[in-house]
C-alpha positions as CSV (number, residue, x, y, z in Angstrom):
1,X,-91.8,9.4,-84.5
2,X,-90.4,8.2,-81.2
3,X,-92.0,6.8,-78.6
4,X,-92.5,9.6,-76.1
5,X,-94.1,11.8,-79.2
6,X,-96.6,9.0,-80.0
7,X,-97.5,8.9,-75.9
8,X,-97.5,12.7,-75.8
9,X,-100.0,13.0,-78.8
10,X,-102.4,10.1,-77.4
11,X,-102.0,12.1,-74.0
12,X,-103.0,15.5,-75.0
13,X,-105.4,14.6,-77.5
14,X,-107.3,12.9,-74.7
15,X,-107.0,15.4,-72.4
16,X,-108.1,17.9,-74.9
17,X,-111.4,15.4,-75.8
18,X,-112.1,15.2,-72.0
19,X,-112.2,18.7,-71.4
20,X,-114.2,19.5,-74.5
21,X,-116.3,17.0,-73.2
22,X,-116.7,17.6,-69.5
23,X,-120.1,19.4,-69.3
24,X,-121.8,15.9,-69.8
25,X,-121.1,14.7,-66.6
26,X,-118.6,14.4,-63.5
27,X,-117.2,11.1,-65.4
28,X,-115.8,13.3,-68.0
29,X,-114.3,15.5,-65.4
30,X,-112.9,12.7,-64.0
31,X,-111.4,11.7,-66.9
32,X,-109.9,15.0,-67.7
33,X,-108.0,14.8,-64.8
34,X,-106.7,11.8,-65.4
35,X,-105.9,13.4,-69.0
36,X,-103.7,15.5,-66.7
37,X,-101.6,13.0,-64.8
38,X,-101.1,11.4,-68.5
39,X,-99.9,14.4,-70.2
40,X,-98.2,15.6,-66.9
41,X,-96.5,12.3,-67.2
42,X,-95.6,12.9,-70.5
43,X,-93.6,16.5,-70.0
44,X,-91.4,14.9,-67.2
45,X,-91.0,11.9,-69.3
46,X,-89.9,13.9,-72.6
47,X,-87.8,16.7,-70.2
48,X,-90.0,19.4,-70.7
49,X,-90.3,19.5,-66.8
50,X,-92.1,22.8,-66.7
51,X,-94.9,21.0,-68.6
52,X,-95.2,18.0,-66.1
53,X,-95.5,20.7,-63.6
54,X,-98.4,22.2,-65.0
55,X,-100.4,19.7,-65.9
56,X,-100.0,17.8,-62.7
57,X,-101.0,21.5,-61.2
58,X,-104.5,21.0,-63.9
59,X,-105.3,17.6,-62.2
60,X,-105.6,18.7,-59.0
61,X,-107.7,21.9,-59.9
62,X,-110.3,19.0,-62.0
63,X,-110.4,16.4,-59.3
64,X,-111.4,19.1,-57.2
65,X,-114.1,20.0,-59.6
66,X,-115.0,16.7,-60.1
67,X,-115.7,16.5,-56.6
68,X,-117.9,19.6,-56.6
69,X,-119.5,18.4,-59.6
70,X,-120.4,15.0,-58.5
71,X,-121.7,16.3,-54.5
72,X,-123.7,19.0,-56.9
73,X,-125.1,16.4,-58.6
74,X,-125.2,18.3,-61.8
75,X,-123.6,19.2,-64.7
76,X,-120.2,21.0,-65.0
77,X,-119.4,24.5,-64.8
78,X,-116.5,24.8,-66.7
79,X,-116.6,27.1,-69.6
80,X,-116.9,25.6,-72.7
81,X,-119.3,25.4,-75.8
């Protein structure tokens, strides 16, 4: 396993853990995002381009949640279990 694989994995698994975990709070949220920017990070760095695009696109759509969530005061209301 190289280097970028091992980064990758850490990246989306933490994103992935973030999101399932973002209806506790705005942190989470916040966190999510920045699960983003890591795994957007990740496509550029590895070439998948398209990837990196995407995510980065995800970041922005959950640090504008996050900011709804946190003014709200209240819980997320992303769709989840």
């Amino acid at each position: 396993m190289t280097a970028v694989t091992i980064y990758g994995l850490c990246a989306v698994t933490f994103m992935m853990l973030m999101y399932a975990l973002e209806r506790r709070g705005a942190a989470y949220v916040a966190a999510f995002a920045l699960g983003c920017l890591l795994s957007s990070a990740y496509g550029f760095w590895s070439g998948a381009w398209p990837f990196g695009i995407a995510e980065a696109v995800w970041s922005l759509v959950a640090l504008r949640r996050y900011q709804t969530v946190r003014s709200a005061g209240g819980p997320s209301t992303a769709p989840g279990p």
